[in-house]
DSSP file (Angstrom, degrees, kcal/mol; ACC not computed):
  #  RESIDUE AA STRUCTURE BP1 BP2  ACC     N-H-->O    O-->H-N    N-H-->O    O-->H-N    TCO  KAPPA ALPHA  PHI   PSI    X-CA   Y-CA   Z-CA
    1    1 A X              0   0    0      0, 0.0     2,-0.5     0, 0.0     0, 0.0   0.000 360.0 360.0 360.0 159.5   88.3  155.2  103.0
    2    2 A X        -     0   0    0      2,-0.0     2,-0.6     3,-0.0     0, 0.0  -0.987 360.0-131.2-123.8 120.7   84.2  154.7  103.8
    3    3 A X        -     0   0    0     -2,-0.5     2,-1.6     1,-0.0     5,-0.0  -0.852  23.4-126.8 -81.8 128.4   82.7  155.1  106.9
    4    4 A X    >>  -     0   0    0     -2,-0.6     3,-1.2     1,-0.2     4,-0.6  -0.587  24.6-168.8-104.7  92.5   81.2  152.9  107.3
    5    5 A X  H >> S+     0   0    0     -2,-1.6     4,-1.5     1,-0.2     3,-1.1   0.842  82.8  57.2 -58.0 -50.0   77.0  153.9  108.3
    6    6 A X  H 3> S+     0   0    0      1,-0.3     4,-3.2     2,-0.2     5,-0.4   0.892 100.9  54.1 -59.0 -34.0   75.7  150.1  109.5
    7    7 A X  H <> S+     0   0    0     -3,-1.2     4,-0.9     2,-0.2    -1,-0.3   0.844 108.6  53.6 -85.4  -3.8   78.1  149.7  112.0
    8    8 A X  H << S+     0   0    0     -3,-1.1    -2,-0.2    -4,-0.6    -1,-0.2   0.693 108.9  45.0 -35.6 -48.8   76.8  153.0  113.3
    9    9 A X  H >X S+     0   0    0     -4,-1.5     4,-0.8     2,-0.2     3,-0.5   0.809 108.1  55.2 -67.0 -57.9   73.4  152.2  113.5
   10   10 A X  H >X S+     0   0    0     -4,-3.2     4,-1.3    -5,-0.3     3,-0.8   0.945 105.8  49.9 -78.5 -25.5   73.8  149.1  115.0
   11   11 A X  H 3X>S+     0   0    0     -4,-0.9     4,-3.1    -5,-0.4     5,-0.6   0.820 114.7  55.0 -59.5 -25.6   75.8  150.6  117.9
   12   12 A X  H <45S+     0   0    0     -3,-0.5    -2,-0.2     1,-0.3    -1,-0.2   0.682 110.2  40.9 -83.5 -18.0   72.6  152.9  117.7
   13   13 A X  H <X5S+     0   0    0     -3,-0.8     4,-1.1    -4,-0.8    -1,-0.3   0.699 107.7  60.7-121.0   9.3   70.5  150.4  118.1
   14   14 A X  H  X5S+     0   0    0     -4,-1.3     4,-0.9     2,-0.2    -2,-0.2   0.738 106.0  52.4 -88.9 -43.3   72.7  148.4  120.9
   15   15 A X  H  X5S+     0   0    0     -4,-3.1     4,-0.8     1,-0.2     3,-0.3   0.928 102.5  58.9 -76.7 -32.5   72.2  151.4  122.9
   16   16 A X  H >><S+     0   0    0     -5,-0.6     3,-2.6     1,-0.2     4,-0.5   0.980 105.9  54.9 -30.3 -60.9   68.4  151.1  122.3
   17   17 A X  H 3X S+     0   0    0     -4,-1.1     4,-1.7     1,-0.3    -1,-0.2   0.773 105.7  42.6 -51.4 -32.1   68.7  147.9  123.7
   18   18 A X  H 3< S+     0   0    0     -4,-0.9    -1,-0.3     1,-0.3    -2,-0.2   0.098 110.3  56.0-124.8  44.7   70.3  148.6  126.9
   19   19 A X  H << S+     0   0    0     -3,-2.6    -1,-0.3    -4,-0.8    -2,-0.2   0.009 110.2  48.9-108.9  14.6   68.1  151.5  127.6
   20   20 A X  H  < S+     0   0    0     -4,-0.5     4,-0.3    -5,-0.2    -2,-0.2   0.717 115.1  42.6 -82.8 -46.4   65.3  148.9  127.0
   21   21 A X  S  X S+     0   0    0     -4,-1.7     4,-0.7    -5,-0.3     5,-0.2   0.568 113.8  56.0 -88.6 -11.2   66.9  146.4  129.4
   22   22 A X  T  4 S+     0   0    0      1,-0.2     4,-0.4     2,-0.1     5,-0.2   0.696 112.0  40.6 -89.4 -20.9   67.7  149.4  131.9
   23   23 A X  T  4 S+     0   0    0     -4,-0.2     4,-0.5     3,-0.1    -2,-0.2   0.667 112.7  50.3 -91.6  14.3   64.4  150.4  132.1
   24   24 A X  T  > S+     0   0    0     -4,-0.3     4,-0.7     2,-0.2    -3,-0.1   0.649 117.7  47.2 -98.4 -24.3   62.9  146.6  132.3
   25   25 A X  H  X S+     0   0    0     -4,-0.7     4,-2.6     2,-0.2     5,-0.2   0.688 111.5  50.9 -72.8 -26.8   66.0  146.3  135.5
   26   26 A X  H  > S+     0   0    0     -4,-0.4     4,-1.4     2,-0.2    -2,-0.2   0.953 112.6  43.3 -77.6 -48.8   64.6  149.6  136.8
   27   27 A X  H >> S+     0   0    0     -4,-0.5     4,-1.9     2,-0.3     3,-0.6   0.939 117.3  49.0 -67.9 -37.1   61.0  148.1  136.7
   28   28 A X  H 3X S+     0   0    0     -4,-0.7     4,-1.9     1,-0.3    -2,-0.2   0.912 111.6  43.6 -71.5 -22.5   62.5  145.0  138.1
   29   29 A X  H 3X S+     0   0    0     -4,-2.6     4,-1.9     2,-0.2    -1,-0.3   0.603 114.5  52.4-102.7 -19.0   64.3  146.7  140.8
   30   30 A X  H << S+     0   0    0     -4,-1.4     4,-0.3    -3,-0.6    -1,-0.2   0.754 113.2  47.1 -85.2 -42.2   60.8  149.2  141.7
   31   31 A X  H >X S+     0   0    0     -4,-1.9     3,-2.8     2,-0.2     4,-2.2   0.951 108.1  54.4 -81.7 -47.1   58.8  145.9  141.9
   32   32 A X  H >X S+     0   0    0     -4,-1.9     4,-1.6    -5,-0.4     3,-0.8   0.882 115.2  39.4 -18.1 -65.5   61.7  144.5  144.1
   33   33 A X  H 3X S+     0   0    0     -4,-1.9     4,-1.0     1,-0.3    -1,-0.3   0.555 110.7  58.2 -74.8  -1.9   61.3  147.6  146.7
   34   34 A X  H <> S+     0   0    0     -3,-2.8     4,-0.8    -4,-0.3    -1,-0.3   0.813 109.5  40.0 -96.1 -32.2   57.6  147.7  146.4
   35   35 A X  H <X S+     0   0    0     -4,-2.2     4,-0.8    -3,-0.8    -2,-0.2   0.655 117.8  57.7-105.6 -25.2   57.0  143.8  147.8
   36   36 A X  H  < S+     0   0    0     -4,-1.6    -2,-0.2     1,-0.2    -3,-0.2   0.976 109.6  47.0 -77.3 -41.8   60.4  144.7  150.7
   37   37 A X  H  < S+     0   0    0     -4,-1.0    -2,-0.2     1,-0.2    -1,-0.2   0.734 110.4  43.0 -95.8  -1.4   58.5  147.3  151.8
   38   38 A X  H  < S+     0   0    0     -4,-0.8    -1,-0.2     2,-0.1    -3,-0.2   0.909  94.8 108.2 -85.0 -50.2   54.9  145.8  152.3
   39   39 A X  S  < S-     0   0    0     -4,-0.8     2,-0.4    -5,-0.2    -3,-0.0   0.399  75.0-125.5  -6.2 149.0   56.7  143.0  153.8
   40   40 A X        -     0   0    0      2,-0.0     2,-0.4     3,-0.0    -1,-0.1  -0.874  33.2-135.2-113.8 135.6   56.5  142.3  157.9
   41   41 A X     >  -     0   0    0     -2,-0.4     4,-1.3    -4,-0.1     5,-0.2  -0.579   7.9-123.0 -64.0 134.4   59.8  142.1  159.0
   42   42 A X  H  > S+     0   0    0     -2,-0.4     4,-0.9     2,-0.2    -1,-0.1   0.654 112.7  53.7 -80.6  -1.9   61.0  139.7  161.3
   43   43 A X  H  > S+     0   0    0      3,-0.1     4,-3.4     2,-0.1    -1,-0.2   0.845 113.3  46.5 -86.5 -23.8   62.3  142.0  163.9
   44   44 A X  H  > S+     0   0    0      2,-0.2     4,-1.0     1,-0.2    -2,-0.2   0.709 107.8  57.5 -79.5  -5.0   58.4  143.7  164.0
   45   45 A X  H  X S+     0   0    0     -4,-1.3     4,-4.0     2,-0.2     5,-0.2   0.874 113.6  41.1 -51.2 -62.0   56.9  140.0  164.1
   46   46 A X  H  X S+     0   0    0     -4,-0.9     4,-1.4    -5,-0.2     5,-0.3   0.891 116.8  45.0 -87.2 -18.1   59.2  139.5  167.5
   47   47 A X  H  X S+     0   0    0     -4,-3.4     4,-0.9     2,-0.2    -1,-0.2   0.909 114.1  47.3 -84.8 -11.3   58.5  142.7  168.8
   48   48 A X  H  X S+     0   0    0     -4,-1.0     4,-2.3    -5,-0.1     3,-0.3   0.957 120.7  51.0 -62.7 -65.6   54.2  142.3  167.9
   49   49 A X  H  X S+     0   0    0     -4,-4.0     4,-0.8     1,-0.2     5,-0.2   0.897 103.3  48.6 -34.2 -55.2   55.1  139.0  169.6
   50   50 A X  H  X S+     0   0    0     -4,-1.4     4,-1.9     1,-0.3     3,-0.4   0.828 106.3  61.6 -76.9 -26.7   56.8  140.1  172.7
   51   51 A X  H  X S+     0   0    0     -4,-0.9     4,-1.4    -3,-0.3    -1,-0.3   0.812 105.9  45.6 -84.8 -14.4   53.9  142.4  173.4
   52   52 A X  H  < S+     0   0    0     -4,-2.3    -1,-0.2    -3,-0.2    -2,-0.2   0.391 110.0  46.2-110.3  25.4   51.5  139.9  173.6
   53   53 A X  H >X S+     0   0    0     -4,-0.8     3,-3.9    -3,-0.4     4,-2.3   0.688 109.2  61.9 -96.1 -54.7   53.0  137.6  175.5
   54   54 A X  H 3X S+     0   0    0     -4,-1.9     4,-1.7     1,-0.3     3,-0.5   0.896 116.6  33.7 -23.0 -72.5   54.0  140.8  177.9
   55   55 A X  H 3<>S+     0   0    0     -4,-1.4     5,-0.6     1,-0.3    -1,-0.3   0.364 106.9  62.2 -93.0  24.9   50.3  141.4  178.4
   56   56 A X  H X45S+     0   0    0     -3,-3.9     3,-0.8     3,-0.2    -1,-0.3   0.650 110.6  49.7-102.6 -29.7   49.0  137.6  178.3
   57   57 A X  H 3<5S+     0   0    0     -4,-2.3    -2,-0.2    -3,-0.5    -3,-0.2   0.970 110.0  50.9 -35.5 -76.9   51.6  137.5  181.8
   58   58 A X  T 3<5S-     0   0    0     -4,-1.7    -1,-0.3     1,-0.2    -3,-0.1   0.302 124.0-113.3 -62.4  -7.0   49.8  140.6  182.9
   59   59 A X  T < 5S+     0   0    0     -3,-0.8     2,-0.2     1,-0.3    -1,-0.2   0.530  76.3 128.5  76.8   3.9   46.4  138.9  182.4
   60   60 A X      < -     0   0    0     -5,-0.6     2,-0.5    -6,-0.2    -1,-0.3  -0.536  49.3-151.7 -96.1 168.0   45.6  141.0  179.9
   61   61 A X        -     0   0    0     -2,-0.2     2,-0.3    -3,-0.1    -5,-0.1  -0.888   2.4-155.2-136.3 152.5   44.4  139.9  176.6
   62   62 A X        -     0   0    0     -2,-0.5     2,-0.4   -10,-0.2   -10,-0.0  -0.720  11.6-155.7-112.9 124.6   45.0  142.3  172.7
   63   63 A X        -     0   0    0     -2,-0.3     2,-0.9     2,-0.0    -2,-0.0  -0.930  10.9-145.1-107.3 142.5   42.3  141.4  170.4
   64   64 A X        -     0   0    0     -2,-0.4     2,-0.3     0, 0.0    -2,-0.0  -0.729  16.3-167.2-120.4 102.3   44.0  142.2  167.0
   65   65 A X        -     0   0    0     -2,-0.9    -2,-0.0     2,-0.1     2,-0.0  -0.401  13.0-138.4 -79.7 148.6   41.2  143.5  164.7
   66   66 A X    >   -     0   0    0     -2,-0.3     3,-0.7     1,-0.1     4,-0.2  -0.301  26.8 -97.8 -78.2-177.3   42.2  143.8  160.8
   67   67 A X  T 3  S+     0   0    0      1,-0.2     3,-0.1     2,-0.1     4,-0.1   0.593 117.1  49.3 -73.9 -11.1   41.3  146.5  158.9
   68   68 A X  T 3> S+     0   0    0      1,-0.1     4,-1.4     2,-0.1    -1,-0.2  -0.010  75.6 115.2-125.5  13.2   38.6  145.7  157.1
   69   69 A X  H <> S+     0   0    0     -3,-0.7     4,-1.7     1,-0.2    -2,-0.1   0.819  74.1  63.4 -44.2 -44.7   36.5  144.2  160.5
   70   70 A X  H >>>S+     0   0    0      2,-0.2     3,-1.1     1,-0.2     5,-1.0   0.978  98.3  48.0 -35.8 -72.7   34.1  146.9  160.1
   71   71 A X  I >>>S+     0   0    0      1,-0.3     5,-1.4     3,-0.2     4,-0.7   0.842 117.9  45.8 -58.2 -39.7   32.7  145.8  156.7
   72   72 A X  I 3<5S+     0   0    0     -4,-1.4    -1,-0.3     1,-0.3    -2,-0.2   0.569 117.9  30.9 -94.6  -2.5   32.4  142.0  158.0
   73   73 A X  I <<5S+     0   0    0     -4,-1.7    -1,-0.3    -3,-1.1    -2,-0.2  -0.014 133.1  22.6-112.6  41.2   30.7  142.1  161.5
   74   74 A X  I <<5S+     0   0    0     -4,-0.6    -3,-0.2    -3,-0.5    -2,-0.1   0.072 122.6  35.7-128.6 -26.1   28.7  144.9  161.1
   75   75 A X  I  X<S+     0   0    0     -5,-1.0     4,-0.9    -4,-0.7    -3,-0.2   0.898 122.2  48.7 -93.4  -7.5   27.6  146.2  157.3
   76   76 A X  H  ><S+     0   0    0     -5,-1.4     4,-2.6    -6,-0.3     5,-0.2   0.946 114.8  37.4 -62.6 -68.5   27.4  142.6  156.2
   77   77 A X  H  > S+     0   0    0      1,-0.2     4,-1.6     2,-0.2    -1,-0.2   0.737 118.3  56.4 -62.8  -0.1   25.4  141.0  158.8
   78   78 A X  H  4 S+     0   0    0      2,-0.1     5,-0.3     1,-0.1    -2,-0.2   0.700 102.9  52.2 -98.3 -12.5   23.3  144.6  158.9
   79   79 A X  H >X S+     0   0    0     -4,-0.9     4,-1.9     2,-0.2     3,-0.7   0.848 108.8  55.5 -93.0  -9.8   22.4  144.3  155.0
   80   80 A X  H 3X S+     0   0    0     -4,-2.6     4,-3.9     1,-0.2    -1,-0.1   0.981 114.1  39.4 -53.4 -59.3   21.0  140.5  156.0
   81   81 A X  H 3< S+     0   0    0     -4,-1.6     4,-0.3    -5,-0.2    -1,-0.2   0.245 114.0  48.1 -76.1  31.1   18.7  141.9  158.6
   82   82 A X  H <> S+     0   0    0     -3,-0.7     4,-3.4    -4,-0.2    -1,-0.2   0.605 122.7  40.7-118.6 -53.2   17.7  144.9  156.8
   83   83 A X  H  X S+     0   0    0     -4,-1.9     4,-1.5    -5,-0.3    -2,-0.2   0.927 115.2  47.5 -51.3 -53.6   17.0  142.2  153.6
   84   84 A X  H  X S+     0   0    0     -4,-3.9     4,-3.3     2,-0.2     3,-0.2   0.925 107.5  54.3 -47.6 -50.9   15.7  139.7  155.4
   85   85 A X  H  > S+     0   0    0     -4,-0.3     4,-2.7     1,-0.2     5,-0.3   0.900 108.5  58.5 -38.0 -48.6   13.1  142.3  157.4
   86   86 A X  H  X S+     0   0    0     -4,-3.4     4,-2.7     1,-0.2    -1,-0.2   0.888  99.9  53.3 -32.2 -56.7   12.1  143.2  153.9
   87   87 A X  H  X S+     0   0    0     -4,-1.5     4,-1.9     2,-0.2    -2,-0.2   0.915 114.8  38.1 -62.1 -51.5   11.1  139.7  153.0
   88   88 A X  H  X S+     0   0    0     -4,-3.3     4,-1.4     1,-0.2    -1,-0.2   0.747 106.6  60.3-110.3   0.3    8.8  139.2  155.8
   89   89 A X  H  X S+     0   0    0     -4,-2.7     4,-3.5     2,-0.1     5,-0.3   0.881 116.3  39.7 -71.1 -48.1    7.1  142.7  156.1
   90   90 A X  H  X S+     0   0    0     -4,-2.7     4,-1.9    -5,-0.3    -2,-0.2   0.875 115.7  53.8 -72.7  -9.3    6.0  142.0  152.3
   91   91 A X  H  X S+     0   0    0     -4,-1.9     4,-1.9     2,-0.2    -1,-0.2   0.998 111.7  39.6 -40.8 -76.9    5.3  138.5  153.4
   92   92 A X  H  X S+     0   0    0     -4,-1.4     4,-4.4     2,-0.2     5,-0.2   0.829 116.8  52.9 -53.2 -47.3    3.1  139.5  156.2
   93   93 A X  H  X S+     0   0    0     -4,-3.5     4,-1.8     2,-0.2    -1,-0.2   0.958 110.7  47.3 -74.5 -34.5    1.4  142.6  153.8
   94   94 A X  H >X>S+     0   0    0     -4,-1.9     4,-0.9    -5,-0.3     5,-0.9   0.973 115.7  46.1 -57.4 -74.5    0.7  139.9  151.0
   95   95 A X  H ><5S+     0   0    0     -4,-1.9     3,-2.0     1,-0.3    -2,-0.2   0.813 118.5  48.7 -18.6 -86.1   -1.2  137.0  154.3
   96   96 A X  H 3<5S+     0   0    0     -4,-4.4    -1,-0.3     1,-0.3    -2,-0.2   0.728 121.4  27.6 -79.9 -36.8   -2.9  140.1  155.4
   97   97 A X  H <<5S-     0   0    0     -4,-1.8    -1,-0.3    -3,-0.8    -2,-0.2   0.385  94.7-131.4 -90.9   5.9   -4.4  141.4  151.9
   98   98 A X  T <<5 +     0   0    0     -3,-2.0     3,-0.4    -4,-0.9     2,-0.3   0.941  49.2 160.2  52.3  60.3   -4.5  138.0  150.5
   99   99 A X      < +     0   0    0     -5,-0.9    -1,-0.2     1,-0.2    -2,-0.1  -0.866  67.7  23.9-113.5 156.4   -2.6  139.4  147.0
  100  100 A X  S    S+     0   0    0     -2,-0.3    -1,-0.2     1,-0.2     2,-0.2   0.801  84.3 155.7   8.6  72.4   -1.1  136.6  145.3
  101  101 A X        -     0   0    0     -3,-0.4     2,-0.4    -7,-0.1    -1,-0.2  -0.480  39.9-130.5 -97.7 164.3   -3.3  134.1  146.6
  102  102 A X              0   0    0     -2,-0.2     0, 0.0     1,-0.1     0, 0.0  -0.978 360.0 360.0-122.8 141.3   -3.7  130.8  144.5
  103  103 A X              0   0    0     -2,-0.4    -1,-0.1     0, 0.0    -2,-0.0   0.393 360.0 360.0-106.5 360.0   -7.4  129.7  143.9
């Protein structure tokens, strides 16, 4: 009798295989929980809801800033005037010293 060595090796390389395809389910199942847990829920949706209806009764009203509010109403519109100011103080110093004037 032979033992037979290939069908060894391919059982050897069958478990290769499904430790390839358990870590590519393990990735799948990681991405799975990564995208549930950024995810809004629908019970925090009706309770974000129910508090602003709660204070639009009350008369009051919840401005709901994002996170990133800073960077677009205040350093954007400050690096315009800071650029622009730029522009017309060398404007103004070129008019008053008459440097690139065309003759």
């Amino acid at each position: 009798l032979q033992i037979r060595k290939p069908k060894r090796k391919q059982k050897a390389n069958n478990k290769k295989k499904s430790r390839r395809a358990d870590f590519v389910f393990e990735r799948v199942r990681v991405r799975e929980r990564e995208q549930t847990e950024g995810a809004v829920t629908m019970d925090r949706v009706k309770g974000i809801q129910s508090v602003v209806q709660k204070s639009k009764r009350e008369g009051k009203y919840i401005h709901m800033v994002p996170k990133n509010a800073y960077v677009t109403s205040v350093a954007i519109p400050l690096f315009f005037v800071v650029t622009a100011g730029a522009f017309l103080s060398k404007g103004i110093y070129n008019m008053a010293t008459g440097t690139g004037k065309v003759e």
